[in-house]
C-alpha positions in Angstrom: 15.0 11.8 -14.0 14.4 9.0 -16.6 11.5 7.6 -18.2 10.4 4.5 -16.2 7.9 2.0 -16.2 6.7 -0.3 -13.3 4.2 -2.8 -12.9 3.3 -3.8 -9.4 0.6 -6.9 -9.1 -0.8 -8.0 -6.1 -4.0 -10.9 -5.8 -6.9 -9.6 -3.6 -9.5 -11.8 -1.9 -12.9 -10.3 -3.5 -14.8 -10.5 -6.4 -13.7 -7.7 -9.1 -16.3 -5.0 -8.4 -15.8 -4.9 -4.6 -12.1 -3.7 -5.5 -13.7 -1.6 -8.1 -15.6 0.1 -5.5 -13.1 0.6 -3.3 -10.9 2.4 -6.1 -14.0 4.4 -7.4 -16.1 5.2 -4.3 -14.4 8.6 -2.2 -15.6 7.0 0.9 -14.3 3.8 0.2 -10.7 5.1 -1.2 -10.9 7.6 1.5 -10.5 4.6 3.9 -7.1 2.7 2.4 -5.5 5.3 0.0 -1.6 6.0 1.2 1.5 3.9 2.4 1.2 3.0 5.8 0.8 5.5 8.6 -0.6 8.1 6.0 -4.2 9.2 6.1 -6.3 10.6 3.5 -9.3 12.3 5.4 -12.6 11.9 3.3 -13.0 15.5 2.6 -9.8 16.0 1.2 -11.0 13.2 -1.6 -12.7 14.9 -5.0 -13.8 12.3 -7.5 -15.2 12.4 -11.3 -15.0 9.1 -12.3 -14.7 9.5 -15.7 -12.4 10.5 -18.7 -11.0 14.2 -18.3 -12.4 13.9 -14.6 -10.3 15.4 -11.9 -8.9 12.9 -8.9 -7.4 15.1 -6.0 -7.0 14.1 -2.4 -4.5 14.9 0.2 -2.1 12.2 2.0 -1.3 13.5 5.6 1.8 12.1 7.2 1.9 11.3 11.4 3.4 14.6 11.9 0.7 16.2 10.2 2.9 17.0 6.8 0.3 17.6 4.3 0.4 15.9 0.5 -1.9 17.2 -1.8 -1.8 15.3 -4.9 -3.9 16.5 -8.1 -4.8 14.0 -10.5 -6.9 13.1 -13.6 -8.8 10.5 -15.0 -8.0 9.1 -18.4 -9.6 5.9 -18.6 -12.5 4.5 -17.1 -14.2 1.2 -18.2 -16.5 0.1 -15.3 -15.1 -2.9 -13.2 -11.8 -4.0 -15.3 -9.9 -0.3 -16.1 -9.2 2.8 -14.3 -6.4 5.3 -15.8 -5.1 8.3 -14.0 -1.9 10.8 -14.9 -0.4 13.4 -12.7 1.8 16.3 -13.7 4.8 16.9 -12.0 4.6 17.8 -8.4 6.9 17.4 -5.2 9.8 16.2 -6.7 8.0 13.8 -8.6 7.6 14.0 -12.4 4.9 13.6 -13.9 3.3 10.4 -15.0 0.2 7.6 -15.7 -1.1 5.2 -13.6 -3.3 2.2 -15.0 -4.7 -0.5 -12.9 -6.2 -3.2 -14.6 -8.9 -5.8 -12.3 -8.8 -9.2 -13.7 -11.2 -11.4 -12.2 -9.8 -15.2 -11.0 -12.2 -18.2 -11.7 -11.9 -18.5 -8.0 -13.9 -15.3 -7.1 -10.6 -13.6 -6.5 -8.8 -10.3 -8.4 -5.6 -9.7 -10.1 -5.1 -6.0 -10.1 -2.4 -5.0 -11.8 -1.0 -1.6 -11.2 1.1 0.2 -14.4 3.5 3.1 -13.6 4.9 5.1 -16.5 6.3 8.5 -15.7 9.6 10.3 -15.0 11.4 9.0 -12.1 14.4 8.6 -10.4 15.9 5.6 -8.1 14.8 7.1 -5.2 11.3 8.1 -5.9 10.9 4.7 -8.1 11.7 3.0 -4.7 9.7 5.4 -2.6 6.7 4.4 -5.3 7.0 0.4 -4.8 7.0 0.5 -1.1 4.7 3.0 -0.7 1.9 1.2 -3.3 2.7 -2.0 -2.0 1.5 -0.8 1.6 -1.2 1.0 0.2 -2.0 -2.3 -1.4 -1.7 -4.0 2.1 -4.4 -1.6 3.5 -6.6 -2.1 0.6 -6.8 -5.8 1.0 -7.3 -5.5 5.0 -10.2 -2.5 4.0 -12.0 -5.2 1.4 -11.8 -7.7 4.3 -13.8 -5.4 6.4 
């Protein structure tokens, strides 16, 4: 696995702290988080929205596969930053996430989405689809 860095943007219809809400709030997350055909049932959500505090949740597949993935905040500055790093799990190395709301004159949001981690083709390829579906849910959930 090699160090790798990916940034994924994607423009969503809603003023900055509805898509902060939706990242922040375990209901909310609850309701888009995972590519498509994955579910993450609400009481599988635990979230301390804060720096040091734990973000764990389990994906669950069609078939029923389970995905636990344990998580930890690193940054949080309400409505523009939210930071999160993993340890390696799965297959997967371990790595940071930072997604960054920038709000559009035009009541929209740019989120950008940083990946930095260990990675391999693969997984890297696994990651892009998979957030870029998961950003498809969020921005039919913000719709809603």
């Amino acid at each position: 696995m090699d160090f790798r860095e990916i940034d994924i943007v994607r423009v969503f219809d809603a003023p900055r702290e509805l898509v902060w809400a939706a990242w922040t709030d375990p209901d909310q997350l609850a309701a888009w988080w995972g590519p498509s055909g994955m579910t993450t049932p609400r009481e599988s959500v635990e979230m301390d929205v804060r720096p040091g505090g734990v973000f764990r949740l389990t994906m669950v597949a069609p078939d029923g596969t389970e995905f636990p993935t344990d998580m930890r905040f690193t940054v949080v500055e309400p409505v523009a930053t939210l930071g999160y790093e993993w340890d390696g799990q799965r297959g997967i190395g371990g790595g940071t996430a930072t997604v960054t709301l920038k709000d559009l004159s035009d009541g929209r949001t740019e989120l950008t989405n940083h990946f930095a981690g260990y990675t391999d083709d693969v997984v890297q390829g696994y990651m892009i689809e998979g957030t870029n579906q998961q950003f498809d849910k969020l921005a039919a959930f913000i719709k809603q």
